[in-house]
N, C-alpha and C positions, 0 to 999 in steps of 0.2 A: 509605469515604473513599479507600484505597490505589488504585481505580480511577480517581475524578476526579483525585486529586492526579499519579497516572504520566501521565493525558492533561493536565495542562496543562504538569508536566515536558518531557513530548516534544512537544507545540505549541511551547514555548518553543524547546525545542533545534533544531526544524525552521526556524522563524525565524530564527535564524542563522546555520543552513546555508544557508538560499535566498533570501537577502536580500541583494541584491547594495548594502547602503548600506556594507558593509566588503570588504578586500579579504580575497583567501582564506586568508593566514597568520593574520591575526586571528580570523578566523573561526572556524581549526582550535585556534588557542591557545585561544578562549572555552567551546568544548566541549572542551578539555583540561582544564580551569579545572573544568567542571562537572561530568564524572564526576571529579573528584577530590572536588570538594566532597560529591558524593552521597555517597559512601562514608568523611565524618564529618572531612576534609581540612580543618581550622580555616583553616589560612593560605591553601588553595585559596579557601575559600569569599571571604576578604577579599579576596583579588585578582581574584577573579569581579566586587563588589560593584562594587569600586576603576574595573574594567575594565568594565563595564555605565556607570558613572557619565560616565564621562570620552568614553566613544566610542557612547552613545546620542544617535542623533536628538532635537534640540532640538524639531521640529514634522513633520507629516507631509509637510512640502512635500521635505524633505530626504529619502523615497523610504521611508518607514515609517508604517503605516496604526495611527491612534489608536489599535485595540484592539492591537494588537501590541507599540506604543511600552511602555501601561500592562502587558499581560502579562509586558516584561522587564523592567521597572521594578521588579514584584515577585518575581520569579525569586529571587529568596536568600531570602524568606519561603517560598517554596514550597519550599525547598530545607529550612528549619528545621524548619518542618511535618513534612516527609521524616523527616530526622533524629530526628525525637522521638515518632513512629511505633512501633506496634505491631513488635517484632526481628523476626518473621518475615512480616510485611509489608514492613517495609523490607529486606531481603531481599530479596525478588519484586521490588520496584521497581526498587532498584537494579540486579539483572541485569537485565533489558529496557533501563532508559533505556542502561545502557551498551551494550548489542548495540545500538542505535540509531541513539548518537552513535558507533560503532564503523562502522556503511554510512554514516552521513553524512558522515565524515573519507574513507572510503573514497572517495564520489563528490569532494569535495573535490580530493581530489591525483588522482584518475583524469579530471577533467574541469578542468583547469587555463584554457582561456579560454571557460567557462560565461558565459553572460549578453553577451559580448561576441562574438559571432562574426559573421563577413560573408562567409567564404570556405568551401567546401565542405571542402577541405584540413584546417577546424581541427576537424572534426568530430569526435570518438573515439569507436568503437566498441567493446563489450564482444567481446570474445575468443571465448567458448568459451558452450554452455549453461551447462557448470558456473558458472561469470561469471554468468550470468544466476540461477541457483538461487542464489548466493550472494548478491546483488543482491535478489531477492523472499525470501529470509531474514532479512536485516539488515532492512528497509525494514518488512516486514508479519509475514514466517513467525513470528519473535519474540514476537510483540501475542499468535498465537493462539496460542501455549507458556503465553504469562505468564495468557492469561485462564483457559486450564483449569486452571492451574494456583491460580489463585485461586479460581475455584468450587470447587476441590477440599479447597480452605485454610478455606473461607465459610459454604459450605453442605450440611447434615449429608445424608449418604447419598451426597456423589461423587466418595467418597475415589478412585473407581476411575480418574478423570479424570488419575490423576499417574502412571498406566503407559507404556511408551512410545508404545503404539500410539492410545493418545487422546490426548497428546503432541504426535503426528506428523501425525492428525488436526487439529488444533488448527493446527498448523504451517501445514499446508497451505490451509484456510479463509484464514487470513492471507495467504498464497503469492499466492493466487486471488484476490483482490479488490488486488494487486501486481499480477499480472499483467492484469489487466482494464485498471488503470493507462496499464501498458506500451502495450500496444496500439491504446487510444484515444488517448493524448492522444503518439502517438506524432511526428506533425507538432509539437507543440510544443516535444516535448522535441529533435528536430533543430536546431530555430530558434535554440535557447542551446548547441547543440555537443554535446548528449547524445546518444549512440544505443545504449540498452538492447537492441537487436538485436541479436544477437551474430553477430562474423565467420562463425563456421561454415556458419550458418541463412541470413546472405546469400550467401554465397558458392555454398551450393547450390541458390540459386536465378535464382545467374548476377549480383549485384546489389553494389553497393557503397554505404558507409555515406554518400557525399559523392553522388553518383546522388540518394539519399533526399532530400538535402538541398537540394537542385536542383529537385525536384520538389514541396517544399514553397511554391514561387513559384511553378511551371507544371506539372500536373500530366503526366505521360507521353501522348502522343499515340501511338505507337504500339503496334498492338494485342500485340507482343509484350514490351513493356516492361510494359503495363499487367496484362497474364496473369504475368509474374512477379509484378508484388505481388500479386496477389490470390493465386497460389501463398505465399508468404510469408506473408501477412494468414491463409492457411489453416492455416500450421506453427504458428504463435502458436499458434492459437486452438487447436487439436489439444493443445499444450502446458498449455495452462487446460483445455480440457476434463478432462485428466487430475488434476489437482488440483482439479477439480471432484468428480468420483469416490471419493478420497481422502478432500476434508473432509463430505462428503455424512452419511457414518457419523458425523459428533464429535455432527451437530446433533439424529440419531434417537437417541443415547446419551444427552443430556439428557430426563430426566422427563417426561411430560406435565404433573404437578405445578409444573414451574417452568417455566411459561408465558412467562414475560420473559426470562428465560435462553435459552429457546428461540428466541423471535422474535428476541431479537438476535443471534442466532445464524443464524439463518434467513435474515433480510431483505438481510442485506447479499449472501448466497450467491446469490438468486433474482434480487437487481439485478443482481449480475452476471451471471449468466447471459444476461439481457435485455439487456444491454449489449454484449454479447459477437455475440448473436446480432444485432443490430443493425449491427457493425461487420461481420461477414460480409455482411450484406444491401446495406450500403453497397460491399462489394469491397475495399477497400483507405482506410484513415484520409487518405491522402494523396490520396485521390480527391474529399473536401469542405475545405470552408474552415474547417470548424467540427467541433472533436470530437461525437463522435454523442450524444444521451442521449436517455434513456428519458423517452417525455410523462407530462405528470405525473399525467393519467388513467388510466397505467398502472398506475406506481407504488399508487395510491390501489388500485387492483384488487389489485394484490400485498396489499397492506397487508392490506385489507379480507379477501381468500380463504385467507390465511396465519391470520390470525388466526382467523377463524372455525373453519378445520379443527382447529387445535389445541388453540380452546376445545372442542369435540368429544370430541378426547380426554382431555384434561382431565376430562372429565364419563363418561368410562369407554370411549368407543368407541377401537376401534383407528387406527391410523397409516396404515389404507391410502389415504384423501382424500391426506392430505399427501404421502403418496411417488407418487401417481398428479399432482400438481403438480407435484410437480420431475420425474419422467421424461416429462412432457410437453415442458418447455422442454429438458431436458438431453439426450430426445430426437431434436428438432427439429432443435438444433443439430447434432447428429451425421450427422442425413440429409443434413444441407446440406455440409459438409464432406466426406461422403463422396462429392460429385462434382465435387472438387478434383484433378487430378491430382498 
C-alpha cells in the first residue's frame, strides 16, 4: 500500500503545482496546507478540505481534466489513509511527498510568470549545475531514496539497500529519468518560461536562456547557432550519461529472485537511455516540433529482451545477457557523444 498510496499523494501534489486553474500564492498555500497535514496537522488537514472545496473546478471546461478534479476531491482520504498507516511507513511517505512539495514550491517562486509568458525576457533560467542537481533531486532523486528505502523496509534479504551508497544509487536512477525529462521536453518547458538549463552550461556554449526561447517558434538557421545547441544538447546528455553509470549498480544489486523489483527498476533506466539516445540523434530538442519518443515497437523489444534475460537468471544463469543490453545502448550513446566537440 505505502507505494500506491505516496503515488497518488504526489500526482495530487503535482496537480496543483502545474495547474494553471489557480494562481501561484494559492497554490504554494495548498501544498503548505498538505505537508502540514501529512505529518498528522488536524487543523491543516481541515483547511486543506475547506480550501480543495471552495477553490476546485466545478467541471473540466474550467481548465481541470475529470480524473484530476476526482483525484483532489479525495486528497484528505488519501491523506487519512496516510495517517493511519503502518509508523514506519508513514514515515517513508512522509519524507519524499515533503522533498516533493519542497521542489515544487521551489519552482513555484523560482518561475513566477509560468504558463503565461510571450516575451523571451520572462524566461528564467536555473543558475548553476548545482540548481540543476538540486532541481533533478527534489523532482526524481527523492522517489529513488524512498523506493530503496522501502524494498529495504518490505522485502526480506535488502536490508543492505539503506546504505549510503545504494542510497545514492537509488538517487540517481531517479536523477536520470529527471534528467531525460529536462532535455526532451525541453522546448516545452521554454514555452511556459521554464529553463532547467542552467546559466553556466549556456553560457559556455555562447547561448542564452531567451535565444532558446526564440528558437522555440523558428528554429536557428545558422550553422553556427545550430552547432552550439547540438554542443549543449551534447553537455546534457554527457551529464545523464553519468547518472546513468551511477544508478546502473542499484538495479544489478537487486536479486535475480525479485524479478519485478528488478524490471521496474530496469525499464524505466533502458527507456531512458533510448530516449536519450534519440534526442542526440535528432541534434538538438529545439530542432523538432515535437519532443522525440521511443516507437512503441521498441519499447515492446525492451520489454520483451529485458524480461526474458532476467527470467534467465532467475532460473540460475548469470547477468551477463543483461549487462551486455545495457552496455550496448549505454555504449552507443557514448561513441556518439564522443564526437561532440
Amino acid at each position: 500500500m505505502p507505494m500506491g498510496l505516496s503515488y497518488l499523494l504526489a500526482r495530487a501534489a503535482d496537480t496543483v503545482a502545474d495547474t494553471d486553474w489557480l494562481p501561484p500564492e494559492t497554490r504554494l498555500l495548498l501544498l503548505s496546507e498538505l505537508s502540514a497535514a501529512m505529518v498528522g496537522d488536524a487543523a491543516a488537514l481541515c483547511r486543506l478540505c475547506f480550501l480543495l472545496r471552495e477553490k476546485l473546478p466545478a467541471s473540466s471546461r474550467q481548465g481541470l481534466a475529470d480524473s484530476e478534479r476526482t483525484l483532489l476531491s479525495v486528497l484528505p482520504d488519501c491523506v487519512d489513509l496516510h495517517l493511519a498507516s503502518k509508523e514506519t511507513d508513514r514515515a517513508l511517505v512522509s519524507a519524499v511527498l515533503l522533498q516533493l512539495v519542497t521542489g515544487m514550491q521551489t519552482d513555484l517562486r523560482r518561475f513566477p510568470a509560468a504558463g503565461s509568458v510571450e516575451r523571451a525576457e520572462q524566461v528564467v533560467a536555473l543558475r548553476t549545475r548545482a540548481d540543476l542537481s538540486e532541481y533533478t533531486y527534489f523532482a526524481a532523486g527523492c522517489v529513488g531514496e524512498f523506493c530503496a528505502r522501502l524494498f529495504a523496509s518490505h522485502v526480506p534479504g535488502l536490508s543492505g539497500l539503506r546504505s549510503s551508497e545504494a542510497l545514492q544509487r537509488g538517487c540517481a536512477l531517479g536523477e536520470v529519468l529527471q534528467m531525460t525529462n529536462v532535455v526532451r521536453d525541453l522546448a516545452q518547458d521554454l514555452k511556459i518560461g521554464r529553463c532547467y538549463v542552467p546559466e553556466d552550461m549556456l553560457s559556455a556554449r555562447g547561448l542564452l536562456a531567451s535565444q532558446l526561447f526564440e528558437w522555440t517558434k523558428t528554429p536557428p538557421q545558422r550553422e553556427t547557432d545550430r552547432a552550439a545547441l547540438r554542443g549543449l544538447t551534447a553537455d546534457l546528455l554527457t551529464h545523464a550519461l553519468a547518472l546513468v553509470d551511477e544508478a546502473w549498480p542499484f538495479v544489478l544489486a537487486l536479486p535475480a529472485r525479485h524479478l519485478r523489483l528488478r524490471l521496474c527498476s530496469a525499464w524505466p533506466l533502458f527507456l531512458a537511455l533510448d530516449t536519450l539516445t534519440l534526442v542526440e540523434q535528432a541534434g538538438s530538442p529545439l530542432f523538432w516540433p515535437h519532443p522525440v519518443r521511443v516507437s512503441r515497437s521498441s519499447v515492446y523489444s525492451m520489454l520483451f529482451s529485458t524480461t526474458a534475460t532476467m527470467g534467465q537468471a532467475r532460473l540460475g544463469q548469470d547477468d551477463a545477457q543483461l549487462v551486455r543490453l545495457f552496455r550496448t545502448r549505454r555504449d552507443g550513446l557514448e561513441q556518439r557523444l564522443g564526437k561532440h566537440p
